[in-house]
C-alpha positions in Angstrom: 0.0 0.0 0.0 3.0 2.2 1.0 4.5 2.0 -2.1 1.2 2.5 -4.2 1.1 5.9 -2.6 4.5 6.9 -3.2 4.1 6.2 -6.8 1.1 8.2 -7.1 2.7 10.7 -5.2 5.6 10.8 -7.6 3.4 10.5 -10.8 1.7 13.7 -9.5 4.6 15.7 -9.0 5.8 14.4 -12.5 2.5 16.1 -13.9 2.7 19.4 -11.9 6.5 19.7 -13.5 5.3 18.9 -16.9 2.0 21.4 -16.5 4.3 24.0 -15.2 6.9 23.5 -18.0 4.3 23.7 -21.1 2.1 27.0 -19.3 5.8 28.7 -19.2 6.4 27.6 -22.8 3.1 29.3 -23.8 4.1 32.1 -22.0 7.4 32.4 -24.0 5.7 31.9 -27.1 2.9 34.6 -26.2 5.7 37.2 -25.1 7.4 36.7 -28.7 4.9 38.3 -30.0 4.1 41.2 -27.2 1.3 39.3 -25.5 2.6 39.3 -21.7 0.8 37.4 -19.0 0.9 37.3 -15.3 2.8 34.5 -13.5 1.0 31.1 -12.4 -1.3 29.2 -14.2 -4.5 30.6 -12.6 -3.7 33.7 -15.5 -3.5 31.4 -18.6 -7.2 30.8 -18.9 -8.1 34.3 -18.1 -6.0 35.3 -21.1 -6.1 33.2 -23.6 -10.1 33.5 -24.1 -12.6 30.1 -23.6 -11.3 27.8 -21.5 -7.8 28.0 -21.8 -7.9 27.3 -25.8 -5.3 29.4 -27.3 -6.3 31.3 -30.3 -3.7 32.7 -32.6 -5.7 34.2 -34.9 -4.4 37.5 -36.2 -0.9 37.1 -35.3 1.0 36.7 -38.4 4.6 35.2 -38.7 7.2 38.1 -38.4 9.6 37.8 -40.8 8.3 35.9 -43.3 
């Protein structure tokens, strides 16, 4: 039973790192092109529109 829990506890924090690491890659993609967002992921929703879908409509490639 221990170790049950300590596998579930590790596959948790294994999601909370890999949450973290794509809402901060979001944010770095956002902030190239001038969209900057508040810290935590309690702000991605609120910014990004319905539900935390991402819409990149109207934001053209720069450079191309």
């Amino acid at each position: 039973m221990q170790q049950a829990m300590l596998a579930l506890h590790r596959m948790r924090e294994q999601l909370v790192k890999f949450r973290t690491m794509q809402i901060n890659g979001l944010r770095g993609r956002l902030t190239e092109y001038g969209e900057v967002t508040a810290k935590g992921r309690a702000s991605v929703p609120k910014q990004t529109g319905s539900g935390g879908k991402v819409s990149l409509h109207g934001i053209s490639k720069r450079g191309a």
